[in-house]
DRENBASE-917391 format. One record per atom (N, C-alpha, C): residue number from 0; residue in one letter; atom name; x, y, z. Coordinates in steps of 0.02 Angstrom, whole numbers, plus 50000, padded with zeros to 5 digits. Example, Ala and Ser with C-alpha at 12.3 -4.5 7.8 and 13.67 -1.06 7.14 Angstrom:
- k|r|a|c1|c2|c3
- 0|A|N|50660|49716|50390
- 0|A|CA|50615|49775|50390
- 0|A|C|50660|49835|50390
- 1|S|N|50642|49888|50354
- 1|S|CA|50684|49947|50357
- 1|S|C|50645|50002|50394
END
This chain:
- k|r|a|c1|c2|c3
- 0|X|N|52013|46825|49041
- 0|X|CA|52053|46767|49023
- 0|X|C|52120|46790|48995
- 1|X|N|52170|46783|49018
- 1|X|CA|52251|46784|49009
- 1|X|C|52282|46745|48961
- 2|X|N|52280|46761|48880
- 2|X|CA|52274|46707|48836
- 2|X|C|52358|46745|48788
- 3|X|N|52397|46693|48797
- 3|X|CA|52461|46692|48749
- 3|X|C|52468|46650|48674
- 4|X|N|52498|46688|48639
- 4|X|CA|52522|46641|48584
- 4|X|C|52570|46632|48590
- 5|X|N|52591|46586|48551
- 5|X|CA|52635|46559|48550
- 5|X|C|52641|46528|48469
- 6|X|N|52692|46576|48419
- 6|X|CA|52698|46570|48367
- 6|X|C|52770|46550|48324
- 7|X|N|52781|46543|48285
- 7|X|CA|52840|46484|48245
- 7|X|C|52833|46451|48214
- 8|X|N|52893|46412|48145
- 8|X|CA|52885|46381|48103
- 8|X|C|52865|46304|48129
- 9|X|N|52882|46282|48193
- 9|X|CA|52874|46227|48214
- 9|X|C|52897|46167|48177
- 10|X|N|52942|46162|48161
- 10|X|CA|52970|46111|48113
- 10|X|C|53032|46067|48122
- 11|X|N|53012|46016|48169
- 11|X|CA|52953|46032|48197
- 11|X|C|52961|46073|48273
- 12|X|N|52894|46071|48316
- 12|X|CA|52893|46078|48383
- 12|X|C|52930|46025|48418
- 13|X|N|52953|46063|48460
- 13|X|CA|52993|46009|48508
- 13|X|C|53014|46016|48609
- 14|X|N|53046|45978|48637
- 14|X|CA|53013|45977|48701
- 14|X|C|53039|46040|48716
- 15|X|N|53082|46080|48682
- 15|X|CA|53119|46151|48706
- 15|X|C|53066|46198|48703
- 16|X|N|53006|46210|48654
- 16|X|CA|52956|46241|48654
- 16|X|C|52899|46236|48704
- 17|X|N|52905|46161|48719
- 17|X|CA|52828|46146|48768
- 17|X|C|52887|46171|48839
- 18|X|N|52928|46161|48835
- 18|X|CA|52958|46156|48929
- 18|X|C|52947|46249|48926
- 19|X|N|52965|46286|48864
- 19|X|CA|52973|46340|48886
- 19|X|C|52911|46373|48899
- 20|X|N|52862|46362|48863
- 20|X|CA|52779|46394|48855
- 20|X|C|52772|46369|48923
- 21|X|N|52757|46311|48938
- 21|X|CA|52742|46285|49018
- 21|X|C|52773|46336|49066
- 22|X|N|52842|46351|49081
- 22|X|CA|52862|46396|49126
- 22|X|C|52825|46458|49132
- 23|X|N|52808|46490|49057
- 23|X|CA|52803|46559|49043
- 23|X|C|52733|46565|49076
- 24|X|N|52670|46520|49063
- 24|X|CA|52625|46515|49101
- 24|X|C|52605|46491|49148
- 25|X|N|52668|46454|49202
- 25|X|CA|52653|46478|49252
- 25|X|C|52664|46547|49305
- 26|X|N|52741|46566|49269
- 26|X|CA|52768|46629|49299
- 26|X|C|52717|46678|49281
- 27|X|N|52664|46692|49249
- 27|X|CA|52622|46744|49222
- 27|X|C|52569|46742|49273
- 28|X|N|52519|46709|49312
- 28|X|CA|52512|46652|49243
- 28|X|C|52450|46661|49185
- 29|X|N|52471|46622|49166
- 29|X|CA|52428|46625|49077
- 29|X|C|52364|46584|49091
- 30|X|N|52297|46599|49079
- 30|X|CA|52247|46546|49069
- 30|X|C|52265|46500|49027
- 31|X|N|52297|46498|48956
- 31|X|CA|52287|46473|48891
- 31|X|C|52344|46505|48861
- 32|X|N|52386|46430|48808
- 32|X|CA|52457|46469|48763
- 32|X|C|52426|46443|48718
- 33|X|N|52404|46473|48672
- 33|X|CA|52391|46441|48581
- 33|X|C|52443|46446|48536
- 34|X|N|52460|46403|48523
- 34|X|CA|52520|46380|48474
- 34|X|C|52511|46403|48407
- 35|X|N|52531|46421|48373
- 35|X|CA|52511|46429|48287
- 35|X|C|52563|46427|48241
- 36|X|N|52568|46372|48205
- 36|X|CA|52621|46361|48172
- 36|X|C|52616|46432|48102
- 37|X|N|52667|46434|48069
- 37|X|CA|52663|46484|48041
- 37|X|C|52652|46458|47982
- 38|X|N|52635|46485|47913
- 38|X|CA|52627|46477|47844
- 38|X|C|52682|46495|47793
- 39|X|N|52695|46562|47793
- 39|X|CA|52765|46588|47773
- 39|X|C|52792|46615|47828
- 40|X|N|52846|46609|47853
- 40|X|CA|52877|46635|47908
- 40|X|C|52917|46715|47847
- 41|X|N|52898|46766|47889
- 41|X|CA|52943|46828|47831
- 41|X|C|52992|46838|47841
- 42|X|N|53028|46809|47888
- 42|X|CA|53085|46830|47922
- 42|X|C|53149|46779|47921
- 43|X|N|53114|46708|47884
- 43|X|CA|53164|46649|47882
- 43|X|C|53139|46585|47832
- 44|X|N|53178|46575|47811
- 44|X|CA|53179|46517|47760
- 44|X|C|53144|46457|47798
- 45|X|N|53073|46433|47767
- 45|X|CA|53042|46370|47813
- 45|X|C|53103|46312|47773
- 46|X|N|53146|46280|47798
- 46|X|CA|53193|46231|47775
- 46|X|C|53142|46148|47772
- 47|X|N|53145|46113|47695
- 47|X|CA|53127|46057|47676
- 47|X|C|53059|46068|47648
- 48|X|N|53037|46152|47663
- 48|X|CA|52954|46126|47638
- 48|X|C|52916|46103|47647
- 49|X|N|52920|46084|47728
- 49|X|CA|52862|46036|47741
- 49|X|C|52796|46073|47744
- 50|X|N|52734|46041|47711
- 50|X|CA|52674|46080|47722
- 50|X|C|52633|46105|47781
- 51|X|N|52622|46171|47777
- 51|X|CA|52591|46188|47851
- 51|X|C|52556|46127|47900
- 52|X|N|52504|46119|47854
- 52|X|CA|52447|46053|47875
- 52|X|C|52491|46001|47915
- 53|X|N|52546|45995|47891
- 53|X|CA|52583|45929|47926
- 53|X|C|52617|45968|48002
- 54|X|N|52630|46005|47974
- 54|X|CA|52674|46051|48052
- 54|X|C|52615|46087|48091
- 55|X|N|52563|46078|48065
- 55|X|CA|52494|46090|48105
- 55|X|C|52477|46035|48158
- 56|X|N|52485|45969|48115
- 56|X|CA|52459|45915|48157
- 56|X|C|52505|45884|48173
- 57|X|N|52553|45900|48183
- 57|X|CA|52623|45895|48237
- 57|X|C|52599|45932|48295
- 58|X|N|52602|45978|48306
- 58|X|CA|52575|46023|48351
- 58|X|C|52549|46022|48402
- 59|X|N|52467|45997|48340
- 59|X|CA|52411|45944|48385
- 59|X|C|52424|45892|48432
- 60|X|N|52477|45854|48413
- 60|X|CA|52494|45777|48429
- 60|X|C|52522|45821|48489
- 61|X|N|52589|45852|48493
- 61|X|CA|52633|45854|48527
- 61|X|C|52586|45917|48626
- 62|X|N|52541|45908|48600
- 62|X|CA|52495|45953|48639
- 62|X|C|52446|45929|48671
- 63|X|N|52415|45886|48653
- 63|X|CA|52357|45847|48662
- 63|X|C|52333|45847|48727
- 64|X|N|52403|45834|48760
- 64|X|CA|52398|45799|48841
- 64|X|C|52405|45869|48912
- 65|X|N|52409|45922|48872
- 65|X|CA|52398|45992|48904
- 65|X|C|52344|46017|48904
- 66|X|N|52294|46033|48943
- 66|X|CA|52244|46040|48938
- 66|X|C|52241|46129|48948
- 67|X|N|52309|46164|48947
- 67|X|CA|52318|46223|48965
- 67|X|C|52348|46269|48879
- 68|X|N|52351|46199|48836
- 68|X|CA|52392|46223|48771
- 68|X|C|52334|46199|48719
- 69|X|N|52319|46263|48675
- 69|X|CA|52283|46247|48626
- 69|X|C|52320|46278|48559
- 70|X|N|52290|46264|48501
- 70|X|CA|52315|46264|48437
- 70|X|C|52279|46312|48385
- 71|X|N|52307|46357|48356
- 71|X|CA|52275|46359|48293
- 71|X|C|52285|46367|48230
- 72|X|N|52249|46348|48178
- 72|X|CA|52274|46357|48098
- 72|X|C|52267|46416|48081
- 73|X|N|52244|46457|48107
- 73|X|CA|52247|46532|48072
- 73|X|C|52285|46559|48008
- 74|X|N|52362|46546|48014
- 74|X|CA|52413|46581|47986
- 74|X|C|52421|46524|47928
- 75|X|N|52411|46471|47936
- 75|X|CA|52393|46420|47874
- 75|X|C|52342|46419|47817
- 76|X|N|52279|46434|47874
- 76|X|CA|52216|46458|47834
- 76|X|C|52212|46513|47796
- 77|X|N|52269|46543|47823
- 77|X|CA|52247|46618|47775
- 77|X|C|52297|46627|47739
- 78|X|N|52357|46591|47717
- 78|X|CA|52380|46605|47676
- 78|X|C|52457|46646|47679
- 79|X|N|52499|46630|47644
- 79|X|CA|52523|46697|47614
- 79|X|C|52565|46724|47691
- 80|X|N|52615|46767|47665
- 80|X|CA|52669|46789|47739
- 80|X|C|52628|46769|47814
- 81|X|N|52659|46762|47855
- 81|X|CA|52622|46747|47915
- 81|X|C|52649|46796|47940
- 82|X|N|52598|46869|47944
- 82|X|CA|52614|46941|48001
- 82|X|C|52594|46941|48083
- 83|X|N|52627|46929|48099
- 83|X|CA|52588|46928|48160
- 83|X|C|52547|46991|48194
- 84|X|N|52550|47041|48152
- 84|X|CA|52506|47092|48201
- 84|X|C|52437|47064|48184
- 85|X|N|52437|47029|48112
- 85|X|CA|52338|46993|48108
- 85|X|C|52340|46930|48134
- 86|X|N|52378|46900|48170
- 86|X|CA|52364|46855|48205
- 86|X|C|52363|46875|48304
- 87|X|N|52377|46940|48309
- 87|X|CA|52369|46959|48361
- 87|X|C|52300|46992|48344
- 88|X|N|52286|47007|48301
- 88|X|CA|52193|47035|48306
- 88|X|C|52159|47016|48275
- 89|X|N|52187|46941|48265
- 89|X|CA|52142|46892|48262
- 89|X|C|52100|46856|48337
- 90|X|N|52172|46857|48382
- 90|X|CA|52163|46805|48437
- 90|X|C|52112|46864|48486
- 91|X|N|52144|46929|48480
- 91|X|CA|52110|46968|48504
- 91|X|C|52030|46979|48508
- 92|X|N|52014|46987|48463
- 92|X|CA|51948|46962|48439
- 92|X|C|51911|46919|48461
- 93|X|N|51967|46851|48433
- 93|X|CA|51931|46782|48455
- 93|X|C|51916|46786|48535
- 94|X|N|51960|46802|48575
- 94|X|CA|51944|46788|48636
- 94|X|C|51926|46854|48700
- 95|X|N|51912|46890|48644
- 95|X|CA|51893|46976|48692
- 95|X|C|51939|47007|48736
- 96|X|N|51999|46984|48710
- 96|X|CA|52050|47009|48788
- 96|X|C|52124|47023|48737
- 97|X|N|52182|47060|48776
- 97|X|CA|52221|47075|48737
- 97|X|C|52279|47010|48757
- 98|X|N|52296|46985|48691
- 98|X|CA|52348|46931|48701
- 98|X|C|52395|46936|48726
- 99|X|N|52443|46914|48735
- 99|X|CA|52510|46912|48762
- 99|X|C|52556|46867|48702
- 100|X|N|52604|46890|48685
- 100|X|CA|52634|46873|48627
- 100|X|C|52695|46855|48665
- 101|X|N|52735|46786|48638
- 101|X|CA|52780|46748|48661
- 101|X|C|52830|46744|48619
- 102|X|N|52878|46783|48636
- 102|X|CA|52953|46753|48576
- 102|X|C|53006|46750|48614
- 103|X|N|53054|46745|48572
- 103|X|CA|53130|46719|48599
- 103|X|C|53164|46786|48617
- 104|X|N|53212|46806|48651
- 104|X|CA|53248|46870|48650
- 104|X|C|53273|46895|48601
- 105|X|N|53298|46853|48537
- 105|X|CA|53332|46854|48492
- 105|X|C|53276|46878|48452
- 106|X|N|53236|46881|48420
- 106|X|CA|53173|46874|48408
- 106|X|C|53154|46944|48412
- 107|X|N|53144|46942|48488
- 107|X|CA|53141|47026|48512
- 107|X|C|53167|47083|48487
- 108|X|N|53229|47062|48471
- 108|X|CA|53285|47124|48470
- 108|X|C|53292|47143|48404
- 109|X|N|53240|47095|48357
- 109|X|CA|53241|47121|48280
- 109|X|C|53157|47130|48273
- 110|X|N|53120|47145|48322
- 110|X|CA|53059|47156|48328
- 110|X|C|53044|47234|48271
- 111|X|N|53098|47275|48266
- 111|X|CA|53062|47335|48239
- 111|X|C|53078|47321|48171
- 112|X|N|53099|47269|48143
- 112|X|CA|53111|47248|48067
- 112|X|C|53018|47213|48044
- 113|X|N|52981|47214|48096
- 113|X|CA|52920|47151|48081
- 113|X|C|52869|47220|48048
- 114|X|N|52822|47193|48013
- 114|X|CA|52770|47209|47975
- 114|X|C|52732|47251|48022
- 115|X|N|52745|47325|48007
- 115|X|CA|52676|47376|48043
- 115|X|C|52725|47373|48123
- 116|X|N|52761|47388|48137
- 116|X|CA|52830|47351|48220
- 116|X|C|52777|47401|48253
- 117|X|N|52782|47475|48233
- 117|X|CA|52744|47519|48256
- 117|X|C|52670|47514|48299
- 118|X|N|52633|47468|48267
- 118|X|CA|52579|47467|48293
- 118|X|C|52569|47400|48329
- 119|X|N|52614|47358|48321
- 119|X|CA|52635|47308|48371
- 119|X|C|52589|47315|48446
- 120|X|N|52640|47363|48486
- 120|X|CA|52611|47356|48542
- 120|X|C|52547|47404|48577
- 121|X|N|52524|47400|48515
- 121|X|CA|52429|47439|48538
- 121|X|C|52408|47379|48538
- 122|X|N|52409|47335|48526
- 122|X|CA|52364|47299|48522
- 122|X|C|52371|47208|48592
- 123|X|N|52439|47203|48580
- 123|X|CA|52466|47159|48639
- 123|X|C|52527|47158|48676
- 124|X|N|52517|47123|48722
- 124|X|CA|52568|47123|48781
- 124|X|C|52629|47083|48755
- 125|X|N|52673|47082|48767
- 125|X|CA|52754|47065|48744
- 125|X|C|52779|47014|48797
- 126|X|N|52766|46941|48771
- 126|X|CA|52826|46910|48833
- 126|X|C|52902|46877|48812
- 127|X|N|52939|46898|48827
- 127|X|CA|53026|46871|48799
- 127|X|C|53060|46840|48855
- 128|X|N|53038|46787|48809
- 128|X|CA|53107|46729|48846
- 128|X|C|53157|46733|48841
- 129|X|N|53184|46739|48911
- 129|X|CA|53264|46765|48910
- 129|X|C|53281|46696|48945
- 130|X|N|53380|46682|48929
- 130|X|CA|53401|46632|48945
- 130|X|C|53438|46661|49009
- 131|X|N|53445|46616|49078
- 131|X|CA|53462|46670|49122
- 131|X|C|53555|46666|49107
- 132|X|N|53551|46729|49148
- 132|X|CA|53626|46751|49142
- 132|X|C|53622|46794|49067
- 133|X|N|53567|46797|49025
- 133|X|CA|53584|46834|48975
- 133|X|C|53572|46913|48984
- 134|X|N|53606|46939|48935
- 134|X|CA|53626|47019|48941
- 134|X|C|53549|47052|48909
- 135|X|N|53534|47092|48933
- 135|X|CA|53495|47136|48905
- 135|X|C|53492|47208|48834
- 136|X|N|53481|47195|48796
- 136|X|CA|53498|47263|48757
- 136|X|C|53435|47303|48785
- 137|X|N|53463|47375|48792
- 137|X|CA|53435|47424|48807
- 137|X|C|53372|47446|48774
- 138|X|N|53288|47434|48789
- 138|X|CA|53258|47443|48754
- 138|X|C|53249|47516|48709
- 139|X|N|53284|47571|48696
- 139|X|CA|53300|47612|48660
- 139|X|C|53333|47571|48580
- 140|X|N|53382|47538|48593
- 140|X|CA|53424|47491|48549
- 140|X|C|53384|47474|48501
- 141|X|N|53321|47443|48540
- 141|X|CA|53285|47392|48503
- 141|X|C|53210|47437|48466
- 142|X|N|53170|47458|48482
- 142|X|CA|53123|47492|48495
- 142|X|C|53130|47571|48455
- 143|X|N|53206|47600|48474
- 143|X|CA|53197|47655|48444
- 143|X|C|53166|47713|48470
- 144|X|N|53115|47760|48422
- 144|X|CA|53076|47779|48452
- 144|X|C|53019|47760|48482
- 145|X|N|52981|47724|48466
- 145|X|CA|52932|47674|48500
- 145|X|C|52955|47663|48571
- 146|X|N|53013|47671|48603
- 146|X|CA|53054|47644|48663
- 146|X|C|53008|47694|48713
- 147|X|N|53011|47740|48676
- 147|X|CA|53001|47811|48723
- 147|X|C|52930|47823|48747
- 148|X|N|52876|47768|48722
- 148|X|CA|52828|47767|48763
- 148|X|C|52812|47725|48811
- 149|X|N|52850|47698|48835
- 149|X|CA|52863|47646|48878
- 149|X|C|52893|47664|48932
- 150|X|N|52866|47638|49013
- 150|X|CA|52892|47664|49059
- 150|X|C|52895|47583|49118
- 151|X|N|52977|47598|49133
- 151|X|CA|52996|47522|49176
- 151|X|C|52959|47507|49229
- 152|X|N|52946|47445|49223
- 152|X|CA|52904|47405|49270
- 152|X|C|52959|47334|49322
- 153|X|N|52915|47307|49375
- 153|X|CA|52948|47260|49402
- 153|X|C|52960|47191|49350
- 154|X|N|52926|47193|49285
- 154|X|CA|52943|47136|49247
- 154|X|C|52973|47161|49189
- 155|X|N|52971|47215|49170
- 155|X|CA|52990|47238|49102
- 155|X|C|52966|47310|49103
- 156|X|N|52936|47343|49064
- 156|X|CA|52923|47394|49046
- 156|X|C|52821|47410|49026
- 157|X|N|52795|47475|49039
- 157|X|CA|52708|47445|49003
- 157|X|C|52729|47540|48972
- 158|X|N|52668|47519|48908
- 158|X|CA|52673|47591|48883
- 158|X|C|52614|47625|48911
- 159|X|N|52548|47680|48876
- 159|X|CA|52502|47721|48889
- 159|X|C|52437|47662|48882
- 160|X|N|52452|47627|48844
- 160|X|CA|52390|47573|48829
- 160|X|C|52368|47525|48884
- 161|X|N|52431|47531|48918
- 161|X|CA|52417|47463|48992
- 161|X|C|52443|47418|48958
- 162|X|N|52497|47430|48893
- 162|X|CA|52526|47337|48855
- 162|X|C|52598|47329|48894
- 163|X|N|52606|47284|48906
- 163|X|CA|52678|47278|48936
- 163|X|C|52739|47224|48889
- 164|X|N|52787|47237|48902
- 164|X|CA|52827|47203|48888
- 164|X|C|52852|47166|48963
- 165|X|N|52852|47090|48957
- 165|X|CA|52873|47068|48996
- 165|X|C|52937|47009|48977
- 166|X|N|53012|47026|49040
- 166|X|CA|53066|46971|49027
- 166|X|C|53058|46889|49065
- 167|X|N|53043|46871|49053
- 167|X|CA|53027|46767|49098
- 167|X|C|53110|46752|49066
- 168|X|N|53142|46719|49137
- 168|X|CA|53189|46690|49124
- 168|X|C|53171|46618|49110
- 169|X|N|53176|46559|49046
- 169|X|CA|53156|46505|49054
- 169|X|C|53222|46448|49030
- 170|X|N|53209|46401|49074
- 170|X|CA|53249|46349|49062
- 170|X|C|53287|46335|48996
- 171|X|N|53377|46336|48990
- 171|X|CA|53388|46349|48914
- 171|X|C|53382|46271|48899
- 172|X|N|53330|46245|48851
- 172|X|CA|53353|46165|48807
- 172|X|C|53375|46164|48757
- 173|X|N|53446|46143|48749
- 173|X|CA|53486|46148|48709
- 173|X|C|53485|46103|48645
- 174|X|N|53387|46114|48618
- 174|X|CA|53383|46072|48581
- 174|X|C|53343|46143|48497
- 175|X|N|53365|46105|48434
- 175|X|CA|53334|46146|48388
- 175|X|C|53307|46105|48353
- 176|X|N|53260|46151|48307
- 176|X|CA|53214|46076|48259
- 176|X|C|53268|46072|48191
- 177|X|N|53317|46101|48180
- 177|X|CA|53354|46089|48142
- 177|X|C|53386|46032|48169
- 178|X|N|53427|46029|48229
- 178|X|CA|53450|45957|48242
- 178|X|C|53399|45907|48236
- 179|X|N|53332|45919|48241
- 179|X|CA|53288|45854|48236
- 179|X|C|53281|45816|48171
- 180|X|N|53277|45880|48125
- 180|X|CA|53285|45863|48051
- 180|X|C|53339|45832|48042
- 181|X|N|53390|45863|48048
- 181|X|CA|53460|45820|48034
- 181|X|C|53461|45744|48080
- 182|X|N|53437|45729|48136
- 182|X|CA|53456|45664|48135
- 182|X|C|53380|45615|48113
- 183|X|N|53341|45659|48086
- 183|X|CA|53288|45593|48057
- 183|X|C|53303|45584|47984
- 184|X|N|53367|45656|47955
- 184|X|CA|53389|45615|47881
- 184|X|C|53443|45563|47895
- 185|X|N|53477|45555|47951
- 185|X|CA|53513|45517|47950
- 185|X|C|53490|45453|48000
- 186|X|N|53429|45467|47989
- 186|X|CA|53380|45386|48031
- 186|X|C|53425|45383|48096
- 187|X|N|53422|45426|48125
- 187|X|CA|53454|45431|48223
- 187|X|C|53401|45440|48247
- 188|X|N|53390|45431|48321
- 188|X|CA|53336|45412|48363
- 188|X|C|53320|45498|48384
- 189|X|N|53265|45516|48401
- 189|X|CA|53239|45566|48423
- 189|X|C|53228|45575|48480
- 190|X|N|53209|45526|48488
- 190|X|CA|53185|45501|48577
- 190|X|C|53197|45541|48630
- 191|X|N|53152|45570|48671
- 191|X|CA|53157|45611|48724
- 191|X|C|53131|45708|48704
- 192|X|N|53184|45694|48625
- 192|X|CA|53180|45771|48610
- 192|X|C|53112|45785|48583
- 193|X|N|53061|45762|48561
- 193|X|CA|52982|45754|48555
- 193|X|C|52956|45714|48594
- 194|X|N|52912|45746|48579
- 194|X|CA|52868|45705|48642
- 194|X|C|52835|45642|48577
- 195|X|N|52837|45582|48630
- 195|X|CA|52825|45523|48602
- 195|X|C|52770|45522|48551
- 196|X|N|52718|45576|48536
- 196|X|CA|52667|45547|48490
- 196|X|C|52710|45578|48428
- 197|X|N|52741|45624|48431
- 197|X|CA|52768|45680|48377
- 197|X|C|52826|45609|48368
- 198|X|N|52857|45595|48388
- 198|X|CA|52925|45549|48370
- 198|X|C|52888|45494|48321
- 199|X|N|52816|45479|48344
- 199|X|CA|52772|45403|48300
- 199|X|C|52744|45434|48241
- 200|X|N|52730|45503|48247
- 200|X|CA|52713|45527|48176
- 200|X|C|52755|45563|48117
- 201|X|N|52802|45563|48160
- 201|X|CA|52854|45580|48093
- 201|X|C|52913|45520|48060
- 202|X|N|52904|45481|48096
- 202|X|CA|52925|45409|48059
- 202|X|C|52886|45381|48041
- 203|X|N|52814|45381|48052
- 203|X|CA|52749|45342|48018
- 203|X|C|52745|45387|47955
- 204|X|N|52738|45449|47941
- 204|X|CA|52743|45499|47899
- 204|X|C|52802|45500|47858
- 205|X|N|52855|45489|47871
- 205|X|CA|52924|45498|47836
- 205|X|C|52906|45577|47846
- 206|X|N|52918|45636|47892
- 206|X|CA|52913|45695|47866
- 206|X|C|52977|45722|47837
- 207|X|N|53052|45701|47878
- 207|X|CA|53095|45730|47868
- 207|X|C|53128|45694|47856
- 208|X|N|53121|45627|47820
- 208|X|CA|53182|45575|47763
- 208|X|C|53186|45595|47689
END
């Protein structure tokens, strides 16, 4: 089973996340993308504070109707910085197979700043969404020495483990959950940019007034 996460503050999730996960598993393709909102993000200020639990069941809502996208609280449940190398051996675990980890390019390219970067890719596969027409930094740049066990492939690069790094070009939506926040403090319509159950629960909720 071909199982991705798909991790972030989600704050919230929005249709730029579902359009992009959707592409990524079909270009793969992916059995299963599990979403996991994060708890402490270590790398960025969660802005307004909203409680995991609530950006959990945003998530839920905004997912429901994918029968290819599942969810989990993991990084909520447990507390405390959200690292992703224990949520990659967590999922690992959970589902006997090595994950495939989903981030942004940007994301990528400050990958050797993350908790344990080193042991990163023993354990899962790398997928980076690239916007097309975007430039590549040289995985030496990024990686370092870690670069040097890695040898180029038709999608990216795989090291000695069989983990690969893979580039998916996906549709750019030129939407952020910061703009979402900003127009539900200023009571503007959302409409389109969530998907309709997420738009009824955060005005039934007041999450971001």
């Amino acid at each position: 089973m071909k199982v991705g996460i798909f991790g972030g503050t989600f704050n919230p999730i929005h249709s730029g996340h579902l359009r992009a996960a959707q592409e990524v598993k079909e270009e793969l393709p992916l059995d299963k993308i599990i979403f996991i909102p994060s708890y402490i993000p270590p790398h960025k200020d969660l802005a307004g504070g909203v409680p995991g639990r609530k950006r959990l069941e945003i998530v839920k809502k905004a997912i429901e109707s994918n029968p290819c996208f599942g969810v989990s609280g993991f990084e909520i449940e447990s507390g405390g910085p959200s690292y992703s190398i224990k949520t990659i051996k967590h999922i690992k675990q959970r589902y006997c197979t090595t994950p495939y980890f989903i981030l942004g390019q940007d994301a990528f390219n400050e990958i050797s700043t993350w908790f344990e970067a080193d042991k990163l890719f023993n354990f899962s596969h790398f997928v980076v969404m690239t916007r097309p027409g975007a430039s590549k930094i040289p995985l030496s740049d990024i990686l370092g020495d870690i670069a040097t066990s890695f040898n180029p492939t038709k999608m990216g690069y795989i090291n000695k483990k069989g983990n690969e790094i893979i580039f998916v070009e996906v549709t750019s939506l030129d939407i952020s959950s910061s703009y979402i926040r900003d127009l539900c403090k200023k009571r503007k319509s959302i409409k389109y940019l969530v998907p309709e159950v997420v738009e009824e629960y955060i005005h039934k909720e007041r999450v971001y007034l």
